[in-house]
N, C-alpha and C positions, 0 to 999 in steps of 0.2 A: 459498541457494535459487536455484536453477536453470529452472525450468519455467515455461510459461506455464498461464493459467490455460483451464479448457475451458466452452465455450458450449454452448446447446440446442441449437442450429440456427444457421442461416446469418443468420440478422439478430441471434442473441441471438452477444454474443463474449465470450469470456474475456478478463482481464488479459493483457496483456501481459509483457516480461520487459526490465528494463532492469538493467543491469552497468555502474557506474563507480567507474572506479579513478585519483582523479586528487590533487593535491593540499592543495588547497582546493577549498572546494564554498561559495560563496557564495550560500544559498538564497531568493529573491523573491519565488517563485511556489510552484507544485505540481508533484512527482513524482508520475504516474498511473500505474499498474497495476490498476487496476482492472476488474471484471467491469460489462459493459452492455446493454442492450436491453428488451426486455419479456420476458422468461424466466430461468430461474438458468440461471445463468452464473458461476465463480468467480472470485477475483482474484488476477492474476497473481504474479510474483517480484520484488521490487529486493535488489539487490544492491549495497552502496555502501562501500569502503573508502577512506577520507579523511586525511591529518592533522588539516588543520580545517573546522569545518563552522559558518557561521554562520546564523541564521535569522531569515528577514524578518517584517515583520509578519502578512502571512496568507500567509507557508509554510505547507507539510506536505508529507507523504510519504503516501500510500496506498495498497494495495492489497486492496481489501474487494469483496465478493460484491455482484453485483447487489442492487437492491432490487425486487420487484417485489410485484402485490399476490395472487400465486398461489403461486410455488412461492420463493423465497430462494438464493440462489448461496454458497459456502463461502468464507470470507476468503481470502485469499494469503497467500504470506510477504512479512518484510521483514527485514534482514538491513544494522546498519548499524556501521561499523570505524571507529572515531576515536578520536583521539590528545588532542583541544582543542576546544572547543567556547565559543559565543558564551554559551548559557546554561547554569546547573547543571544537572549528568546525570541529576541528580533529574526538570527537566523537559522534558529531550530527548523522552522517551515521550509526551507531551503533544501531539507535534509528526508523530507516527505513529499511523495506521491501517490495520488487517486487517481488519476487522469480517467475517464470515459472517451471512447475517439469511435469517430464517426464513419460516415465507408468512405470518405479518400484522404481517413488515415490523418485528421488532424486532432489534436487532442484537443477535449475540453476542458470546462474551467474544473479542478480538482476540487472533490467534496471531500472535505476532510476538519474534524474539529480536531485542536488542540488547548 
């Protein structure tokens, strides 16, 4: 996934688009892509190819659709390449969201390959 994600208007913004390509990813925080404002907005692209990738206590990855209490913004993609990983791959998915949500504000089912 390549694209960012698109906004209503000029205060509402889509996701953004991050691309890394490195060789550990020692993760702490949060990867955002996401959609924001008071209007839908969608959620942008990550794009992450890694050998190892370990994850902190309140990591994550996201790129999920505004939440708003009118109209709901479309998830983004997420798009993640690894080789080894800190947890089982079972619960890497755990650790990522696309969410899209709808106008009263319930998420949908998250698009996202791994």
């Amino acid at each position: 996934p390549h694209m960012p994600g698109i906004g209503y208007s000029n205060d509402v913004r889509g996701g953004g688009m991050v691309d890394l390509d490195v060789t550990e990813l020692h993760l702490h925080g949060r990867i955002e892509a996401s959609g924001e404002g008071n209007g839908p907005a969608s959620g942008g692209s990550i794009n992450i190819t890694t050998d190892l990738i370990t994850f902190g206590e309140k990591s994550g990855i996201s790129a999920d659709g505004s939440e708003t209490s009118a109209v709901g913004g479309g998830g983004g993609r997420v798009s993640l390449s690894y080789s080894e990983s800190s947890v089982d791959d079972s619960l890497v998915q755990e650790y990522i969201t696309a969410y899209g949500v709808n106008h009263m504000m319930h998420k949908g089912a998250p698009a996202q390959y791994i």
